[in-house]
FIVOLO-603354 format. One record per residue (C-alpha): x, y, z; residue in one letter. Coordinates in Angstrom, 3 decimals. Layout:
N
xx, yy, zz, zake
X, Y, Z, A
...
% end
This chain:
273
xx, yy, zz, zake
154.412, 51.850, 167.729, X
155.486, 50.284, 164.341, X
156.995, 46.882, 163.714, X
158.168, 45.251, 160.409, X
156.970, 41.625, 159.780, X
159.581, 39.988, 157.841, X
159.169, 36.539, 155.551, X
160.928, 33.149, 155.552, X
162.103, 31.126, 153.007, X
162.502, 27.203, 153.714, X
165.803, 25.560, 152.956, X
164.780, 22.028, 152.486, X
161.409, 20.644, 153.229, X
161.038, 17.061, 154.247, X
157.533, 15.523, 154.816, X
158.254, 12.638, 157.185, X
154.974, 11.274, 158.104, X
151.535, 12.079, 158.890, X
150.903, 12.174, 162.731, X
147.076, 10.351, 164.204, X
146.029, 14.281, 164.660, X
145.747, 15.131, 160.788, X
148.872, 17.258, 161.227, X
152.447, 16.454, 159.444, X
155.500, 16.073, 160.851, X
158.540, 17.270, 159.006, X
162.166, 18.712, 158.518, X
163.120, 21.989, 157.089, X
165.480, 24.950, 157.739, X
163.671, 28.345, 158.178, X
165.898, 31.304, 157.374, X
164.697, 34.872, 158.000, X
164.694, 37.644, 154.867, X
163.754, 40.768, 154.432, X
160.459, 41.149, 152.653, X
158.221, 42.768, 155.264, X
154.790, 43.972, 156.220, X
154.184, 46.807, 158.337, X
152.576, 46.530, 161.310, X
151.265, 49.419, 163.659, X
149.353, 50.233, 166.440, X
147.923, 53.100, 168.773, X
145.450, 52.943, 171.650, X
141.949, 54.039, 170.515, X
138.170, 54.156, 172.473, X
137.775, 50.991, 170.436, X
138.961, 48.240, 168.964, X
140.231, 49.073, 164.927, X
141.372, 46.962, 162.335, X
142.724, 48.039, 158.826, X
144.548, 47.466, 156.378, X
146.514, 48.421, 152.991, X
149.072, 47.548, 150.138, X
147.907, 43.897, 149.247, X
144.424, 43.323, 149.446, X
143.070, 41.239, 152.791, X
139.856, 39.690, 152.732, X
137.534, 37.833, 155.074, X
136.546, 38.470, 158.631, X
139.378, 41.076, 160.708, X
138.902, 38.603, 163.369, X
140.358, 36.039, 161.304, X
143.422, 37.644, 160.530, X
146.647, 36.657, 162.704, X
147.090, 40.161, 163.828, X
143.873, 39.735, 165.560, X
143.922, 36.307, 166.991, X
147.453, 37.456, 168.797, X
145.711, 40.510, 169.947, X
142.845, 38.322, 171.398, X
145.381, 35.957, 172.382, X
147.344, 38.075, 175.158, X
143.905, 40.309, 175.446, X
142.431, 37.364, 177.969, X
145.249, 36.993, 179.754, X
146.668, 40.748, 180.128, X
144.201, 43.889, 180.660, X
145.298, 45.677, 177.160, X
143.508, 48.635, 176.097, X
141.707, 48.855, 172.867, X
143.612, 49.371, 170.196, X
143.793, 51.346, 166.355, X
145.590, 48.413, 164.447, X
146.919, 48.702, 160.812, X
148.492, 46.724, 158.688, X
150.300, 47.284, 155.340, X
150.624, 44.025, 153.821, X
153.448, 43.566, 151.747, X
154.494, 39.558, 151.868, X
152.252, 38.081, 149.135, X
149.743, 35.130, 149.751, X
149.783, 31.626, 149.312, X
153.752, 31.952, 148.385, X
155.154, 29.659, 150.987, X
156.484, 33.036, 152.619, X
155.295, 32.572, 156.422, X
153.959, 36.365, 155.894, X
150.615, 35.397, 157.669, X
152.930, 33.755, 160.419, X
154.915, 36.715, 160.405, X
152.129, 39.096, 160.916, X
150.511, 37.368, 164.146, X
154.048, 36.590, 165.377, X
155.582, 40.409, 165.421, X
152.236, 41.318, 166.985, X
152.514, 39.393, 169.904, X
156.220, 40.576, 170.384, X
155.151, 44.239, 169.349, X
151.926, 44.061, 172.552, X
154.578, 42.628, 174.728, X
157.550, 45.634, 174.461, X
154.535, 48.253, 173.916, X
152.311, 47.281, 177.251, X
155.506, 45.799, 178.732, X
154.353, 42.780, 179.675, X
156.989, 41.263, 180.561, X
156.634, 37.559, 178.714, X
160.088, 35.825, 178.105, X
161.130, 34.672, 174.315, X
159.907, 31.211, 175.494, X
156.698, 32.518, 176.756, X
155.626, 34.244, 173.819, X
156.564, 30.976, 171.727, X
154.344, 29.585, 173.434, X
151.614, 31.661, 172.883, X
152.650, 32.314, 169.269, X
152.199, 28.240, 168.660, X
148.671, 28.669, 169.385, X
148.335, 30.789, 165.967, X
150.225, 28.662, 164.057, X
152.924, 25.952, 163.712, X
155.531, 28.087, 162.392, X
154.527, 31.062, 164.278, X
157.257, 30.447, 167.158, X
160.080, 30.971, 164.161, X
159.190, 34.248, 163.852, X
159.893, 35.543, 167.569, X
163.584, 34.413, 167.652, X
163.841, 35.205, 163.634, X
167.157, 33.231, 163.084, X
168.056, 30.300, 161.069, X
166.758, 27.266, 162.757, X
166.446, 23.571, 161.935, X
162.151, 23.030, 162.305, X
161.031, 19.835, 163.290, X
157.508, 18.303, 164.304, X
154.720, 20.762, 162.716, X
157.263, 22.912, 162.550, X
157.340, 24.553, 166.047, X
160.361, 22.510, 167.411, X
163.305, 24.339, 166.852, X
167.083, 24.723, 167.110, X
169.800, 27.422, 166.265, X
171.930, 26.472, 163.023, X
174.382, 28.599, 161.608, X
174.496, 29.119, 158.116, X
177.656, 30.757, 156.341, X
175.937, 32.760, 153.274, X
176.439, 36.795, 154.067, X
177.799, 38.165, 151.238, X
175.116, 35.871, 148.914, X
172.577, 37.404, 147.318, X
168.735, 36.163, 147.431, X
166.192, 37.024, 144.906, X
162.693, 35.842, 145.836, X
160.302, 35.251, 142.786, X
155.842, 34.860, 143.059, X
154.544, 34.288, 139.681, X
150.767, 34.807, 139.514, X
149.275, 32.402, 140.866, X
148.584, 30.978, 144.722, X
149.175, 27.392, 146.082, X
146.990, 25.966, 148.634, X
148.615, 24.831, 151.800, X
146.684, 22.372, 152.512, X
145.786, 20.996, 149.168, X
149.508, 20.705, 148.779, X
149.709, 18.463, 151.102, X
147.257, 16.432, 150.587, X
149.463, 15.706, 147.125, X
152.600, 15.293, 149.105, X
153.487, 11.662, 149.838, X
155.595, 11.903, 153.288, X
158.942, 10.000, 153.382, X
161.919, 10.541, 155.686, X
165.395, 11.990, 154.219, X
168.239, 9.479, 153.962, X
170.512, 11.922, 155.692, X
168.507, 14.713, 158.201, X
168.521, 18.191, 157.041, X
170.481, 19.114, 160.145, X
173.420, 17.335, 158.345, X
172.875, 18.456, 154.812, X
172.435, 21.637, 155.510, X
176.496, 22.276, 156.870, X
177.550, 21.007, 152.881, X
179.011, 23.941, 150.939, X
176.269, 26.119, 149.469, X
177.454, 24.909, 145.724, X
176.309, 21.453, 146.643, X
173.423, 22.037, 147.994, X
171.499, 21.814, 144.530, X
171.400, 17.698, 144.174, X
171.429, 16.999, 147.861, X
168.787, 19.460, 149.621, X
165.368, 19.201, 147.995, X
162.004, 20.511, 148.727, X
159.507, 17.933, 149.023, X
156.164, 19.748, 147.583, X
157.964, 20.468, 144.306, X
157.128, 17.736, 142.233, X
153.243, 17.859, 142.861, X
153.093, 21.814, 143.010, X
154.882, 22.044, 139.474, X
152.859, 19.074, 138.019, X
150.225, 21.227, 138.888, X
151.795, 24.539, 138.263, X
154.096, 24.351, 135.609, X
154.944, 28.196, 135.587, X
156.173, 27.742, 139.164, X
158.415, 25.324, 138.191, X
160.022, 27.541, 135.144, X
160.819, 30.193, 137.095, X
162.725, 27.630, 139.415, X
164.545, 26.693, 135.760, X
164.529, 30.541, 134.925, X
166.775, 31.038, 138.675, X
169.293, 28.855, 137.395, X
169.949, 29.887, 134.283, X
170.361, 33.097, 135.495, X
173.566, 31.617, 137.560, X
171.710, 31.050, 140.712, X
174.046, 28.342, 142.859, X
170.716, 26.969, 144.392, X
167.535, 27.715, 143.832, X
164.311, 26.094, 145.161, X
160.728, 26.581, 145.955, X
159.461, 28.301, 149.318, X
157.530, 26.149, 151.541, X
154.281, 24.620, 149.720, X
155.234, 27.345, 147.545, X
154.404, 29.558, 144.884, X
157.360, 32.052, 145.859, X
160.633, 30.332, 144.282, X
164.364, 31.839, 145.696, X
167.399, 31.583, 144.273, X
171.294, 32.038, 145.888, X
173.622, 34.059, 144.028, X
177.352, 34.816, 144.660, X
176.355, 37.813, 141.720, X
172.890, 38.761, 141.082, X
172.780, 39.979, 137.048, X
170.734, 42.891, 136.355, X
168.922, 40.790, 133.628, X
166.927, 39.400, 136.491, X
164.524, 42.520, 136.020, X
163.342, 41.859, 132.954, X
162.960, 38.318, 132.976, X
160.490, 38.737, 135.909, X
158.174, 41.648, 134.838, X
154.613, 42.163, 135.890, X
152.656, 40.528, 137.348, X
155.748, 38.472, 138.660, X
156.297, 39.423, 142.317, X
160.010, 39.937, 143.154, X
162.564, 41.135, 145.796, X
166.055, 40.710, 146.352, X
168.401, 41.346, 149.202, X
172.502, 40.873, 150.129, X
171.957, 38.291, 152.714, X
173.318, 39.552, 156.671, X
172.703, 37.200, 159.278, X
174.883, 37.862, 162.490, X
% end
């Protein structure tokens, strides 16, 4: 059975304080797009783990696709399994693709072995891999609160946009980024700012890692710039970053040749239902 991990993008990003347990708490919209991974598995005499596309490194047990397996492993008798994935969703560009990866495995185990486990269930479980994990089992815009695993549905009127998703060369640290961030709550709460018209979005909905990250990373901070002058009616960095997106109501073809390799890029017409 085959699954398709998809990315995020984060529309806003507040920082609103640092909790007693080291963690963050914060505001932020996370909207699904369509950048995916591939994600498969088969049963096998033993437990399997590879991988392709964009290089993974470290320990397979370390990988998100693996904890989620070990995850629902103690608690359900599942058979060893041939696992592969094709990894698509670049690193260390604020894309949740990590997220993504553990998150479509524990939905993909529960429809293959038909376990049974409810959408709240499996949130559950999936916040065990990661605070953002839980987005990625209902994958539809939602306003993100606490570490980012309290959520609620929010509708956002942009089908018909266009989204073009840019990685220049270089990886950001999650958690050095926030050890740069200083946290401070939003005037207005996202959950409000986000219902504005799209067009005035750009002086009103910010993304709080961006003036550390592009201190540090200039280049990220030009292609933001770069968005823009392409006609982009918002544009704005991806989590703690280094993937920038813009919104278009026309994507130019010029976009392909201001972004050539090693850039990363997709783009998409945006469908939510």
């Amino acid at each position: 059975m085959i699954s398709f991990p998809n990315a995020k993008i984060n529309i806003g990003l507040y920082i609103t304080e640092k909790r007693p347990d080291g963690f963050h708490n914060l505001e932020t919209v996370f909207f699904p797009v369509g950048w995916s991974d591939a994600l498969e598995i088969a049963t096998s005499d033993e437990v399997q783990f590879s991988s392709g596309g964009i290089h993974i490194s470290g320990d397979p047990e370390s990988n998100l696709v693996m904890k989620a397996y070990r995850l629902l492993q103690k608690d359900f008798n599942l058979p060893s399994l041939k696992i592969h994935l094709h990894k698509q969703i670049p690193f260390g560009a604020g894309l949740g693709g990590g997220s993504a990866d553990g998150a479509f495995m524990l939905s993909l185990l529960n429809k293959q072995f038909e376990l049974n486990l409810s959408g709240e269930e499996l949130e559950r479980y999936a916040v065990q891999l990661g605070s953002d994990c839980p987005f990625f089992i209902r994958n539809t815009p939602a306003f993100a609160s606490g570490r980012g695993e309290i959520m609620e549905p929010v509708h956002l009127s942009l089908n018909g946009m266009f989204i073009l998703l840019v990685k220049p060369p270089v990886e950001v640290a999650t958690g050095k980024a926030f050890q740069r961030v200083v946290p401070k709550k939003p005037e207005i709460s996202l959950k409000s700012l986000i219902q504005l018209p799209v067009q005035e979005w750009k002086h009103k909905i910010f993304n709080q890692f961006e003036p550390s990250v592009f201190q540090q990373y200039p280049e990220i901070g030009e292609v933001k710039q770069s968005l823009y002058d392409l006609g982009a009616v918002y544009a704005s960095m991806s989590g703690s970053g280094s993937c920038v997106f813009g919104l278009f109501y026309e994507l130019p073809d010029t976009w392909k040749s201001m972004f050539p390799a090693p850039f990363l890029t997709f783009s998409q017409e945006i469908e939510i239902l």
